[in-house]
N, C-alpha and C positions, 0 to 999 in steps of 0.2 A: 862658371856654374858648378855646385858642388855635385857631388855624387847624386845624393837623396833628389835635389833637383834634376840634373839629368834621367833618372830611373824615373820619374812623374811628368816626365814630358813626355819620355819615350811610351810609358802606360799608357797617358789621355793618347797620345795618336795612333796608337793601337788601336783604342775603344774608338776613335773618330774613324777610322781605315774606311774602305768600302768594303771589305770582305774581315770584320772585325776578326773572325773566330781563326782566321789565318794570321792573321798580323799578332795576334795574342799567341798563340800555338809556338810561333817566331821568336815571341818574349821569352817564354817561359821554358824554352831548351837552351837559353842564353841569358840566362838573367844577372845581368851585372849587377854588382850592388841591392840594396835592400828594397828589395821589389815586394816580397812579403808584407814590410812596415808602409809602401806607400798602396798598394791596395789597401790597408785596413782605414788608411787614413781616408780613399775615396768612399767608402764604405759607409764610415761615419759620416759623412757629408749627406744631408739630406737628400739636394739636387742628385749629384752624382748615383747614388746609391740605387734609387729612384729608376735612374736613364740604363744602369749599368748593371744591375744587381744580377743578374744570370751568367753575365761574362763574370765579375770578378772570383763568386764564388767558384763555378768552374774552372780559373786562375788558380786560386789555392790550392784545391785540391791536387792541381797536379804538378807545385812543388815541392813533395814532402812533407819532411821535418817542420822548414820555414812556415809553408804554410798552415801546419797543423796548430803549431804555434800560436798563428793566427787566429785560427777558428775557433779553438779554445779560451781565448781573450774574449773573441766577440762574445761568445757565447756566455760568457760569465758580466758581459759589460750591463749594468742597469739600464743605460742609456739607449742601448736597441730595440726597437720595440718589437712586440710578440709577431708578427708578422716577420720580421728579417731575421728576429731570433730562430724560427721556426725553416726557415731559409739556410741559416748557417745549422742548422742542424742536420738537416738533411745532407748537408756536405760533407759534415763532420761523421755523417756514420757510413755515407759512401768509401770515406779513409778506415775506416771500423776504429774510431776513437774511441777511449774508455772515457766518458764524460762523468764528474761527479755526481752522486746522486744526488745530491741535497739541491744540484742547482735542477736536474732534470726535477725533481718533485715542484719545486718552483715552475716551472715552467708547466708542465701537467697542470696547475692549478692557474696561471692564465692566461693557457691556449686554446682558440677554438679545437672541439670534438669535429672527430672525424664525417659525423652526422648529426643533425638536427640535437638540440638540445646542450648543455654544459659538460661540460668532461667533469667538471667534479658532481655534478648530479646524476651521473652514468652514463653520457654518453662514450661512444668509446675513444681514447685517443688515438692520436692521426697515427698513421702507420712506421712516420719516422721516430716517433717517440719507445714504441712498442721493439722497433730495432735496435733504440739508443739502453730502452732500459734491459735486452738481451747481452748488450755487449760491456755493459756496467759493471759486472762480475759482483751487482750487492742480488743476494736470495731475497731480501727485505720486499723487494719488486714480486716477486715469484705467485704471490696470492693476489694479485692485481692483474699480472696475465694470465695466472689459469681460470681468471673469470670470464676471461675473452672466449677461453675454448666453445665457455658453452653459447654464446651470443650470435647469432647467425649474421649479425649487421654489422660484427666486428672484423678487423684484418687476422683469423683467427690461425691462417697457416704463419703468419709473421711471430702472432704470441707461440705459437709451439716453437718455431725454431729460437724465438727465444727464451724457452725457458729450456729448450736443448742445450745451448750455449748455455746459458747458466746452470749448468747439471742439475735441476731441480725433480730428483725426480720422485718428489711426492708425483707429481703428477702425469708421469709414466704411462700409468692405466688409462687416464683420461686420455691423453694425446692419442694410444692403440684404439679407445673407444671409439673416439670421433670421426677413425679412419672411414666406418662405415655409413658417414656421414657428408664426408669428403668427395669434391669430384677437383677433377683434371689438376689444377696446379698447386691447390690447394691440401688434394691427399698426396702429392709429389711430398708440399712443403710436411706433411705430419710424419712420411716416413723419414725423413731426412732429418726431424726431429730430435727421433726416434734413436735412430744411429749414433747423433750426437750425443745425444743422452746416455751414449751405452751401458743401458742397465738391460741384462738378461731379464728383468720380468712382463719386457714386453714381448717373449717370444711367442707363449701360447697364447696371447691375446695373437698374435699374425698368426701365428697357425690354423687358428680358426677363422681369422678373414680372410685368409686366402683358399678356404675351402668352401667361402662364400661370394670372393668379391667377383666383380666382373671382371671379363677378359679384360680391359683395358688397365686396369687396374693390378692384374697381377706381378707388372715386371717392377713394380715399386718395394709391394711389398717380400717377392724373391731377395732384393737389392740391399732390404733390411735385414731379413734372414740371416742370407751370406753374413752380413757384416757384423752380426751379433750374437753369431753361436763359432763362427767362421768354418762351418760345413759347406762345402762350396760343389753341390752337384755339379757333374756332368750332364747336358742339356744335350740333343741331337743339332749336329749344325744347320744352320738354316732356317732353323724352326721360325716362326711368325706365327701372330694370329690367336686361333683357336686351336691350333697344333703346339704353338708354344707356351699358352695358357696348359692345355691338358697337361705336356712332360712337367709344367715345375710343379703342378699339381701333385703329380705321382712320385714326383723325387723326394719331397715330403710328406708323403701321404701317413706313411709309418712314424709321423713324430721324429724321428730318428735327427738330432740335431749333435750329438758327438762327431767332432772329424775322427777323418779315416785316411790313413797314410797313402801320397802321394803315389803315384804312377802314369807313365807314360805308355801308353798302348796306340795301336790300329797305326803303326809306325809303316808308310808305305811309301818306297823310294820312287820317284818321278821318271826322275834321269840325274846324272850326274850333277847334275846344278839347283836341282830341287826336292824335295823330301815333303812329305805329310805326316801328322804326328798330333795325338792327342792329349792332354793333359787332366789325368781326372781325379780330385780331390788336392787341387795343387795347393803346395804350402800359401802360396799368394805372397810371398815376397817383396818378389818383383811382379807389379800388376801397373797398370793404368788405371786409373784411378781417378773420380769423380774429387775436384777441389771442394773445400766445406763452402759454403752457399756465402757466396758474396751479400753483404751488410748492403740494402737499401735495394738491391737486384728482384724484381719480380720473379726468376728463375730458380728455383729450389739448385739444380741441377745443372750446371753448364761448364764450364771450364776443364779439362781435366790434364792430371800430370804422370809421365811414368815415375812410381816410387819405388825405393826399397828400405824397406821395412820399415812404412809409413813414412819415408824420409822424400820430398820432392825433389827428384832430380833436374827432371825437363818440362817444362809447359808443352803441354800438345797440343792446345785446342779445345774447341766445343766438337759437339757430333753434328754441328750445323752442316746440312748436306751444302749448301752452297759455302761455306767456309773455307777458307783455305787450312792446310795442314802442315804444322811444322813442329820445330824443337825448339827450346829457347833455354839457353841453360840455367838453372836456378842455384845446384847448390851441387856439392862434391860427395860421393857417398862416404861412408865409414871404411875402416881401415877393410872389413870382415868381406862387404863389396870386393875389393880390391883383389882379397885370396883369392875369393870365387872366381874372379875373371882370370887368374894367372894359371888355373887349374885347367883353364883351355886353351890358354893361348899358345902352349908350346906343340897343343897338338894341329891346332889352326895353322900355325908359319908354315907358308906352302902348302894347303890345301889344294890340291887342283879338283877333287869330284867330292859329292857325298856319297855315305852308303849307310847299309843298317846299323853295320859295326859301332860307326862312330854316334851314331842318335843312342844307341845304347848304351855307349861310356860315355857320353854326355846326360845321360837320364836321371843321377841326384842334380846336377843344376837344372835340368832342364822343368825338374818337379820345385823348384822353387816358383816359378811361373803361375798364374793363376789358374784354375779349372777352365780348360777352353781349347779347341780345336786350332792349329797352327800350322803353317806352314815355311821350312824351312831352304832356304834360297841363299848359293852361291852366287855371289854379284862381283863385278868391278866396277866398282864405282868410281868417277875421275876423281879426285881434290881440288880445289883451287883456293891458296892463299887470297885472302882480299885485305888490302890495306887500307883501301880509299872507300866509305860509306858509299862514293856514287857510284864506284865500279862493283858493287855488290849484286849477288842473284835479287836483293831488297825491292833496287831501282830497277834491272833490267826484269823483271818480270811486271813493270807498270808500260814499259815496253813494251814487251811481248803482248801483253794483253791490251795492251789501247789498237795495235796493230791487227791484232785476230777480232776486235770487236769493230774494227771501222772508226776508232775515236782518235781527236788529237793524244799525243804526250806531254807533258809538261817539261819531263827530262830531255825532252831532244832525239835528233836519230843518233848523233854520235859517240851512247854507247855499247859497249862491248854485246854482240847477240850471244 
């Protein structure tokens, strides 16, 4: 049996499995041979397509290259109809693909609207379309989403952030307008925008909504501030609520959006193993950092990485309280990184306590840091080399936690605690 045939039996008994989305999962971290070309081939099959069409698209997307490849075919193919078209769309902008316009204008013109009535006679289009023409990079789109803003039946936080992503910002003003128009995930998605767009003329438009909006709504528009004037107040720690509405209130109250040179203050030693230490007006550098809004994501806001100087170092996670918390390496900084950290590392070898001395010849890096309260901590930490995936903290923490919640493992007792 040749290749192509072996890879199309091993698919069909995938999709036949009793637990499909494992058996695929199986596939697709092992995918011999051209597993890409025989998905699109069951694709095209009417039957299959039909039986299958959830699992394969979710297949591609999480091959890459190959599958992007894919989807980009399908999606140019005549022979798909608007329904599966509309299907590989949605996949294709979960990959954040840059789809031709000419074929999305095709497509707007014969897909159903998102609601009652025809998208080419105004109804609005479906939400995946409004992300595909954000990530398009043609402007030509740009007066067809900023029609959306004003249409309250429309996906109107998806038209802002894409016409963010497409730096359009004729319509700037509009997006800051609508802020006051906007609730919950919706005014998330206007600020977030906004950011993207980074055009300073939406500042005094937030300055004056945030001396209107409600509490719930202020830490959005602070968020946009910081990130488009990069005045980066110092807040009281702790703050929540109606206590933390009032301080960003006041931290802007004077208009005053010029930064102001970094400093570290309220510097107060613990004990030898820990320090407290403020940061006010920090360069932001090195911050944590909200990822730009995942293409096809309900979430304006979730994923975040520590960067420097906008450069993603590590995935950290969402702020999901039940989440778990980690690092995940992304990318190596620049050379200028590199000083920085060797400017301390000769005083680090053999630390054994901290004291004030050293927070304050650590105080230009330390004002690289974002504006924010810190805490500084002497650790030993163990190391452990892992060669083997299954003897990793990965597996033995599905361990530990099936054990602490009363559930089987699937890993077994016999690995490493």
């Amino acid at each position: 049996m040749g290749d192509h045939d072996t890879v199309r039996v091993r698919l069909r008994a995938a999709l036949g499995a009793d637990d499909p989305w494992t058996a695929l999962y199986a596939l697709s971290t092992d995918p011999s041979g051209p597993l890409a070309e025989a998905i699109k081939e069951l694709y095209r099959s009417d039957s299959d397509r039909a039986a299958f069409r959830p699992y394969l698209t979710w297949l591609l997307r999480s091959l890459g290259e190959p599958g992007d490849a894919v989807l980009l075919r399908l999606f140019a193919d005549p022979e798909v109809g608007a329904d599966d078209r509309r299907d590989v769309l949605r996949a294709a902008v979960e990959r954040g693909l840059r789809l031709p316009a000419e074929l999305l204008r095709m497509h707007a013109d014969e897909a159903p609207a998102s609601r009652e009535g025809d998208a080419r006679a105004g109804g609005s289009p479906a939400p995946e379309l409004v992300d595909a023409m954000g990530l398009s990079g043609d402007l030509s789109f740009a007066p067809r989403l900023g029609a959306l803003l004003e249409d309250s039946t429309a996906p109107r936080g998806r038209a802002a952030l894409a016409l963010g992503r497409l730096g359009a910002r004729r319509w700037t003003a509009s997006i800051a307008r609508g802020l006051s128009e906007a609730t919950g995930l919706e005014h998330t998605a206007f600020a977030v925008a906004l950011e993207l767009m980074g055009d300073p003329a939406a500042v005094p438009h937030l300055l004056r909504w945030l001396a209107e909006s409600a509490e719930e709504r202020v830490y959005d528009v602070h968020h946009a501030l910081v990130r488009l004037t990069g005045r980066d107040p110092l807040l009281p720690e702790g703050a929540s609520g109606a206590a933390y509405a009032a301080a960003v209130r006041a931290a802007w109250a004077d208009g005053r959006t010029g930064r102001t040179p970094g400093t570290v203050r309220d510097v107060v030693v613990e004990s030898g193993a820990g320090a407290r230490f403020s940061v006010d007006g920090g360069a932001g550098r090195i911050r944590v950092a909200f990822d730009p809004p995942s293409p096809g994501s309900s979430w304006p806001r979730w994923d975040r990485s520590l960067m420097f100087d906008r450069k993603p170092l590590y995935r950290v996670g969402s702020l999901c309280d039940t989440c778990e918390l980690g690092l995940t390496l992304l990318d190596w900084p620049e050379d200028e990184a590199s000083r920085i950290a060797a400017r301390m590392r000769g005083r680090l070898a053999g630390l054994d306590r901290l004291d004030a001395a050293l927070l304050v010849e650590w105080a230009p890096v330390l004002g690289e840091l974002e504006t924010g309260h810190y805490r500084a901590l002497l650790l030993d930490l163990p190391l452990e080399q892992v060669t083997e995936p299954a003897r990793s903290w990965w597996y033995r923490r599905a361990a530990a936690r099936a054990q602490e919640d009363g559930d089987a493992c699937e890993y077994g007792d016999d690995l490493p605690r």
